[in-house]
C-alpha positions in Angstrom: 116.9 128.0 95.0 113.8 126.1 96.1 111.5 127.5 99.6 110.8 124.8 101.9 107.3 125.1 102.8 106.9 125.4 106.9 105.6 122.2 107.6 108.6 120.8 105.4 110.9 122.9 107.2 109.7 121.6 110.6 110.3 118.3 108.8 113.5 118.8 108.7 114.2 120.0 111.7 112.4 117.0 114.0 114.5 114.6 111.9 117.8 116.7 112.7 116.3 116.3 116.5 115.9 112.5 116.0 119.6 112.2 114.9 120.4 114.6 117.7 118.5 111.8 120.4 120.5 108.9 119.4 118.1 108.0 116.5 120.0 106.5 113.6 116.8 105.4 111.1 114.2 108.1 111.2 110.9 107.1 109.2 109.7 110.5 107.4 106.1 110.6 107.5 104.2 112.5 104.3 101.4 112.5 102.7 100.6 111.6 98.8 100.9 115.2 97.4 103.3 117.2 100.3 106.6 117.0 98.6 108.8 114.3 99.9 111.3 114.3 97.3 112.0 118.2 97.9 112.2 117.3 101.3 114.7 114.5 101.0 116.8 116.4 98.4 117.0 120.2 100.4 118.6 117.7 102.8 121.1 115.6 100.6 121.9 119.1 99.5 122.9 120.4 103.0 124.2 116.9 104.0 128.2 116.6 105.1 129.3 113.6 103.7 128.3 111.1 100.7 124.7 110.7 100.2 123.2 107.6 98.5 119.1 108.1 97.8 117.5 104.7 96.5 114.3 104.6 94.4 113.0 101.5 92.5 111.7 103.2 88.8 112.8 105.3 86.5 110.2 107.9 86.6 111.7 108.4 90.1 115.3 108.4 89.4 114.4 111.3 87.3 112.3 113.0 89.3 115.2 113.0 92.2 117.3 114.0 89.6 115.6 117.2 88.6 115.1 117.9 92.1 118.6 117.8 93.5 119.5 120.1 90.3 117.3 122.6 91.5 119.2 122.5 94.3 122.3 123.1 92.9 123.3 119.8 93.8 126.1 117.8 91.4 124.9 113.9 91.8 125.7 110.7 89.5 122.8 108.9 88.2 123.0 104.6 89.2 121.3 103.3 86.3 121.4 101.9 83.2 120.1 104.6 81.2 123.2 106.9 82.5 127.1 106.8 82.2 128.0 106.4 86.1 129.9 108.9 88.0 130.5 107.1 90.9 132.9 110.1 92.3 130.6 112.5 93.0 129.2 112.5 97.0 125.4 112.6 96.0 124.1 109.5 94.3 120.5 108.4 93.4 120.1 104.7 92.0 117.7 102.6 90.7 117.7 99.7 93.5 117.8 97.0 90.8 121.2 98.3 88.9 122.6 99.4 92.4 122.6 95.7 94.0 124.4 94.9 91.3 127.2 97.0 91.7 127.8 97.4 95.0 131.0 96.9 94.8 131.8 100.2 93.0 130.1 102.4 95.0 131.6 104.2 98.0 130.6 103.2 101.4 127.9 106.2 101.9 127.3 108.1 105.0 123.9 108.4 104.8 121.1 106.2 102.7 117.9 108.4 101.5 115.3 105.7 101.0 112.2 106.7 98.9 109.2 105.2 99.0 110.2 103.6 102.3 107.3 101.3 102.6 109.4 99.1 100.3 112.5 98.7 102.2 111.8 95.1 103.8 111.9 93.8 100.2 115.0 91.8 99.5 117.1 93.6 96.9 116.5 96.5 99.2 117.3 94.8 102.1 121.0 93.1 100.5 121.8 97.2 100.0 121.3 97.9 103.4 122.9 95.2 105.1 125.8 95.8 102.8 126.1 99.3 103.8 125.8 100.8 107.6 125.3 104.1 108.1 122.6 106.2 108.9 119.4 105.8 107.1 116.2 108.0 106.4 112.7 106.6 105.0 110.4 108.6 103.3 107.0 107.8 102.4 103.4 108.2 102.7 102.2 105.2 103.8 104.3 103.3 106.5 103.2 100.1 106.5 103.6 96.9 104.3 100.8 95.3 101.8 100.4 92.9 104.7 99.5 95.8 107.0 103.1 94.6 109.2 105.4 97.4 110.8 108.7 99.2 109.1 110.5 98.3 112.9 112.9 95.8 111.6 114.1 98.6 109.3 113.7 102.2 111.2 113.8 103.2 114.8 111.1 105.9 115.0 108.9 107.8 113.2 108.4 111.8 112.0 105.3 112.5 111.1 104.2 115.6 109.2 101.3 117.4 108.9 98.1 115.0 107.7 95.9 115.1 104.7 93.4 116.9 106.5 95.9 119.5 107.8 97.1 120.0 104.3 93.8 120.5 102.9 93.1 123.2 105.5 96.4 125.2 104.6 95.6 124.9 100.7 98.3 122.5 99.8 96.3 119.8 98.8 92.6 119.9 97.4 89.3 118.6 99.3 87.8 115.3 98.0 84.7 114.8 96.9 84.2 111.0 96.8 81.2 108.7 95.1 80.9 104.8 96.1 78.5 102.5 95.7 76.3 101.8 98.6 77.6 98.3 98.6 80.7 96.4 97.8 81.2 94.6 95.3 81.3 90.3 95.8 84.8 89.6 95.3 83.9 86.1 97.7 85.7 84.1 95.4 88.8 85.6 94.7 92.0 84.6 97.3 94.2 86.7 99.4 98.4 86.6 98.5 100.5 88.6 100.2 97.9 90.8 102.3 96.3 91.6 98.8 93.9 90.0 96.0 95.5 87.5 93.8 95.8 89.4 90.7 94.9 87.3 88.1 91.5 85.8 89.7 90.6 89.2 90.7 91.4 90.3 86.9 88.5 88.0 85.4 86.0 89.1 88.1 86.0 93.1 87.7 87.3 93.2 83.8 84.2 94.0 82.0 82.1 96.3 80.9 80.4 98.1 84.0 81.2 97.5 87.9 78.8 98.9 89.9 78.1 101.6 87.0 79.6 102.3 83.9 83.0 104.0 84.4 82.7 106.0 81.4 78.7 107.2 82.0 80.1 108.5 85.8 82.9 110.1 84.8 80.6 112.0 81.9 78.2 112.8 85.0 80.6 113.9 87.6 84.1 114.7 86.1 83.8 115.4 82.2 86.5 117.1 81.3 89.1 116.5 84.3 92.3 115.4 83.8 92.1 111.5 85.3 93.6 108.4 86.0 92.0 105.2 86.0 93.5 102.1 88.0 93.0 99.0 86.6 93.5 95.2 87.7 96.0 94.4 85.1 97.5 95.4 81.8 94.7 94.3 79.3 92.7 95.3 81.9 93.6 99.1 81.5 93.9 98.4 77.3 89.8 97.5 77.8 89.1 100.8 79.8 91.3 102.8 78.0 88.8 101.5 74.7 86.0 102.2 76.9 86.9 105.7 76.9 88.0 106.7 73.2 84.5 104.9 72.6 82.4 107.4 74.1 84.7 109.8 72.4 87.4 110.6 75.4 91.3 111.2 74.1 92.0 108.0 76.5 95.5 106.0 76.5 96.7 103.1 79.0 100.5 103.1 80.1 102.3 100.1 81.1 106.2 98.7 81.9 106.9 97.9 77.8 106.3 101.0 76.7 109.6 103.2 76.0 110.4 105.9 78.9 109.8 108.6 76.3 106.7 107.1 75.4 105.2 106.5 78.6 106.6 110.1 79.6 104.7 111.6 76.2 101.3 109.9 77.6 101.6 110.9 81.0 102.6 114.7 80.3 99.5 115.2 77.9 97.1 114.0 80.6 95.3 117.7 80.7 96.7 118.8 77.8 95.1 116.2 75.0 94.6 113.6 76.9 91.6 112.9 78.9 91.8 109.6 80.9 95.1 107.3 81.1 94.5 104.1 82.4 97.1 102.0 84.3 97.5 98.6 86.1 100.7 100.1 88.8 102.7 102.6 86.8 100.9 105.7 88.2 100.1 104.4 91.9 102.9 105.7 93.8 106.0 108.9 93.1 104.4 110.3 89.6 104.2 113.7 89.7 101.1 115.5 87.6 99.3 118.0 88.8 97.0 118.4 86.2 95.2 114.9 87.4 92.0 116.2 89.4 89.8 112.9 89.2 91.1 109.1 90.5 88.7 106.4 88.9 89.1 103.3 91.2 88.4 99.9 89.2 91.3 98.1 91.1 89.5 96.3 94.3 92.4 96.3 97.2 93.0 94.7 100.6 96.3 97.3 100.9 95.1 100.7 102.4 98.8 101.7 101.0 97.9 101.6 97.6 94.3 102.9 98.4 96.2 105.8 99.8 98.8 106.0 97.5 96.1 106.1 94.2 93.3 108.4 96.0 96.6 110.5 96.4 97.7 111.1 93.1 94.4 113.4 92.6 94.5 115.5 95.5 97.4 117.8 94.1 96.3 121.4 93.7 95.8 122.6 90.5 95.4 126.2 88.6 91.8 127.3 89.7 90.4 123.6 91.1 89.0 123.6 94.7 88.3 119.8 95.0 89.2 116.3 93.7 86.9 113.8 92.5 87.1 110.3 93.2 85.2 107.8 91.5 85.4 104.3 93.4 83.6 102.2 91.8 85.1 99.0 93.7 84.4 100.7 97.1 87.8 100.8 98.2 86.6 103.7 100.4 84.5 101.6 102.2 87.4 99.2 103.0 89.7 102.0 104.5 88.0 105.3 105.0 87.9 108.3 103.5 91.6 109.7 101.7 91.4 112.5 104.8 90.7 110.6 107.5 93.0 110.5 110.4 95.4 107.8 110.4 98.0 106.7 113.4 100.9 105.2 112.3 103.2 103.2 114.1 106.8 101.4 113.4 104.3 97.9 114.6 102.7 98.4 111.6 98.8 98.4 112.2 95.8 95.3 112.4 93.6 94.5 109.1 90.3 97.0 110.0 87.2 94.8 108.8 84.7 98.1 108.8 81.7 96.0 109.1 82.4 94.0 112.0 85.3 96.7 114.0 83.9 98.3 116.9 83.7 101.3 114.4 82.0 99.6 111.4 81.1 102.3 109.3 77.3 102.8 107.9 75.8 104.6 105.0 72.6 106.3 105.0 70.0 104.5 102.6 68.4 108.1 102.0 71.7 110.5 101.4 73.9 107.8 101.0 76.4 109.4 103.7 79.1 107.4 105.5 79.0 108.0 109.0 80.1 105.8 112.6 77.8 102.8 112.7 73.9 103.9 114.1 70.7 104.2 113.5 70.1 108.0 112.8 71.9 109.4 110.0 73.7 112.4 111.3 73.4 114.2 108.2 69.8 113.7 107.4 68.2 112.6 110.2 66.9 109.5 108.2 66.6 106.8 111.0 67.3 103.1 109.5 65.0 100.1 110.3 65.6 98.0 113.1 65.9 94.7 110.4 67.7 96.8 107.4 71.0 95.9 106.7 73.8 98.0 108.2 74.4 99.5 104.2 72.2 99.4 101.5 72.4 97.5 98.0 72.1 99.6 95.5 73.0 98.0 92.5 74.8 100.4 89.8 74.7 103.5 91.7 77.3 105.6 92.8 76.7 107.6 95.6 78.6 111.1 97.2 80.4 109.7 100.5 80.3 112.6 103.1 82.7 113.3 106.3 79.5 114.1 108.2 80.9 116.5 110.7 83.9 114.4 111.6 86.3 117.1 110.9 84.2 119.8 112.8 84.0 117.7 115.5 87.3 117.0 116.3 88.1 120.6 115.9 85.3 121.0 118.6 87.5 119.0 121.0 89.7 121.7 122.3 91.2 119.0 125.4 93.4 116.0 125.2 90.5 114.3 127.1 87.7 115.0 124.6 90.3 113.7 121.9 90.5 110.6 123.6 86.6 110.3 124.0 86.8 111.1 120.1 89.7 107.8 119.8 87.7 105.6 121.8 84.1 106.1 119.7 85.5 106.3 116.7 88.1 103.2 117.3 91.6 104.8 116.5 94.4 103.6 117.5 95.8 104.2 120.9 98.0 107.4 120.9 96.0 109.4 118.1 94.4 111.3 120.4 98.5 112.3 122.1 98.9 113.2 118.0 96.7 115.9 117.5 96.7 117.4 120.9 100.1 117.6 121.0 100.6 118.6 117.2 98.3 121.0 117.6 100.6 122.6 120.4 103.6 122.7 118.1 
């Protein structure tokens, strides 16, 4: 029988507490990497009643699946890649089979829905309209690719322990991130859906080098690591992928028409054969390797969700490794912040952050290349910028080490909820962040 962890067991228990206040659609906060499908199945194990857990892939259908049996728990598989066994009370379905046999599965007393942030969808939201009950979301990310709320779906919000937290008790690994000093220009290419269009922003970062050769930087700062590189599209990751067995890497791109043994036979030899797997959205959210210790960013995104949700899939600790590697070479981390930074969610979703013209804009020191809160004097180096230099740098084809700069020692310098709130206020979090911490703290 699986351990919880204690911050999954406290988990569990403030989400029994939101039942207990009247709360009927608890939101299950998590980060990338702290085990939200054990969560989820330890309590479909000890749930009274029938349990219905929805997922939207394969991968995670099985994953659930392995999960719950370690457990102990008996469950029927909605899916067709599995004979149904609609009697038994636990059930985990793929969302696309499941809608369309709705009318052969028993009205459920509570749904389990994974990888929540996809519930206002519209296959998932015909399953929950059809069946009401009580409801929990899990995810790491609660907000939409339009950056709009989960309210219309959930009725409050348990949040775990964050990345940073995690970090700090050895449960996920510390990341070490280069970007280049400047973004790339992506002026031309649209918006659809709070995200690039795909296919214009496919001709304008599928070649050779962005902002550095992929291949050269991974040989300089990760040879030998077990990675994943995230491409625009399909092709896209094929190019890489040659990229890689070009320079002599075992490299191999995944995608949705490959066979599930197939992709599964690529994805479990990433560490053992394998060097690099490249992939367009097959690896960006639920898949489960440890062995990846290095996230190669070549997919520019206006979604901190899936910034989150890729940066995520390195942070996972692994045998003797103390830190991750991140190679963004689109500069997604200047977009949405470093993967540890401190992040306040809320059911109303949160405002697009432009970090150049917020309140908070984020600089980077033309000497050290640290990222730091918007100022002159480099808090790092003590390099003081020009009065007419740009607020960051061009540097063409460089990537540089982005740095916290003290930000986690200073907010564990703040020992009172008012020098939190001094921290909120400067740095531009959202209202409540500072409430968070003080108050998590105290738990």
């Amino acid at each position: 029988m699986i351990q919880l962890r204690p911050y999954q067991s406290e988990a569990t228990e403030r989400l029994r507490n939101a039942y207990r206040d009247g709360y009927n659609a608890p939101l299950l906060v998590l980060p990338t990497g702290a085990g939200k499908t054990i969560v989820f199945s330890w309590i479909a194990a000890n749930a009274r009643g029938r349990v219905l857990i929805l997922v939207h892939r394969v991968e995670l259908l099985r994953q659930t699946s392995e999960k719950l049996t370690m457990f102990g728990v008996d469950h029927g598989l909605i899916s067709p890649h599995y004979r149904p066994q609609y009697h038994k009370a636990v059930q985990v379905a793929s969302v696309q089979t499941l809608v369309r046999r709705m009318d052969q599965v028993e009205q459920p007393d509570l749904i389990v829905i994974d990888e929540a942030h996809h519930a206002m969808a519209g296959t998932w939201m015909r399953i929950l309209n059809e069946y009401q009950c009580r409801r929990l979301g899990v995810t790491a990310t609660p907000m939409r690719a339009d950056g709009k709320g989960m309210g219309d779906v959930f009725d409050t919000i348990v949040e775990g322990p964050t990345v940073s937290e995690l970090i700090e008790m050895g449960y996920l690994t510390n990341p070490k991130v280069y970007a280049p000093a400047a973004k790339i220009d992506l002026s031309g290419v649209k918006t659809r859906g709070g995200d690039y269009v795909r296919s214009e922003l496919a001709t304008a970062v599928d070649k050779p080098t962005i902002t550095g050769d992929a291949v050269s930087y991974y040989r300089k700062l990760a040879d030998g690591v077990p990675a994943v590189a995230f491409c625009v599209s399909v092709d896209h990751a094929k190019h890489v992928a040659d990229q890689f067995r070009s320079a002599g890497y075992v490299s191999e791109s995944v995608d949705g028409t490959m066979s599930d043994d197939e992709r599964k036979r690529v994805l479990n030899g990433l560490g053992d054969g394998i060097d690099v797997v490249t992939s367009c959205d097959l690896i960006s959210e639920g898949t489960d390797i440890p062995a990846i210790g290095c996230a190669i960013l070549l997919r520019p995104t206006q979604s901190e969700a899936l910034y989150l949700q890729q940066v995520g899939r390195a942070l996972r600790p692994y045998e003797d490794r103390k830190e991750a590697v991140i190679l963004d070479h689109v500069g997604n981390v200047l977009r949405h912040g470093m993967p540890d930074e401190v992040r306040a969610w809320t059911l109303a979703g949160r405002e697009r952050v432009n970090r150049e013209k917020s309140d908070n804009p984020v600089s980077q020191c033309d000497k050290c290349y640290a990222v730091y809160p918007s100022g002159r004097i480099c808090p790092e180096c003590g390099h003081e910028r020009e009065l007419n230099q740009r607020e960051i740098a061009q540097v063409e084809g460089e990537l540089m080490e982005v740095k916290r700069v003290e930000r986690r020692q200073d907010q564990g310098r703040a020992k009172s909820l008012q020098a939190l709130r001094l921290i909120e206020r400067q740095r531009g979090y959202r209202r409540g962040w500072a409430e968070k911490v003080y108050y998590g703290r105290k738990r």
